[in-house]
C-alpha positions in Angstrom: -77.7 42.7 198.9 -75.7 43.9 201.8 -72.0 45.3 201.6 -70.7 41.8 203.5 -72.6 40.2 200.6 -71.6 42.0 198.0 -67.6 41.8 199.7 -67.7 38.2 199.9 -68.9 37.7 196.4 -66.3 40.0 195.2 -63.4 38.0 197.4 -65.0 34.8 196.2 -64.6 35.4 192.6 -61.2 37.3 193.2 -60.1 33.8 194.6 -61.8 31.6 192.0 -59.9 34.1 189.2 -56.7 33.5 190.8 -56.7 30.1 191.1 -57.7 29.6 187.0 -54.6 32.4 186.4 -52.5 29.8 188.2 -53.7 26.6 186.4 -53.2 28.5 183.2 -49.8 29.3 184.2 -48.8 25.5 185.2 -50.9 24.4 181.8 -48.4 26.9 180.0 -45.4 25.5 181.9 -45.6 21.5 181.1 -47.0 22.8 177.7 -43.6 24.8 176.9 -41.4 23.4 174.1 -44.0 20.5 173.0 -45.0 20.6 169.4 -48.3 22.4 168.7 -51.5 21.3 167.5 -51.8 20.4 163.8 -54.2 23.2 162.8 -56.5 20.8 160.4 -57.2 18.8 164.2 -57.4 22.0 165.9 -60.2 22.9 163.5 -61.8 19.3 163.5 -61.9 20.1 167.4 -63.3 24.0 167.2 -66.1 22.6 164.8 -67.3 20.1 166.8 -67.6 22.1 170.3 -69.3 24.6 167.6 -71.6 21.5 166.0 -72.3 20.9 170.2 -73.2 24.3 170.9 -75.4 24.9 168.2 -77.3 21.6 169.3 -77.6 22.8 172.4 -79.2 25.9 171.5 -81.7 24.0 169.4 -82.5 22.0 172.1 -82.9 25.1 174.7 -84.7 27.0 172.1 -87.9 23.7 171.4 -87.9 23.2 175.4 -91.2 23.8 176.1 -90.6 26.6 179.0 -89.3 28.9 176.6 
């Protein structure tokens, strides 16, 4: 990889980290002052992205190119 390569990369992900910073930031902003999550949903919730994962993994794990 050449250095203009390897700059541009480095300037490209620089830029993409910034911009999620800043949409985190404006998230936190219209989120201030509004009642939280009840934590029984936000467990429902973290379970079922975990349920999906673990799918997923099954699923990439019996594909026949691995």
């Amino acid at each position: 990889m050449s250095l203009q390569a390897y700059l541009r990369d480095a300037v490209h992900a620089q830029a993409a980290h910034l911009r999620r910073r800043a949409a985190l930031a404006r998230t936190a902003e219209r989120l201030r002052g509004q009642p939280g999550v009840p934590e029984g949903e936000r467990r429902a919730v973290l379970d079922a992205i975990d349920d999906a994962h673990t799918e997923r993994a099954d699923e990439l794990a019996d594909w026949p190119g691995t």
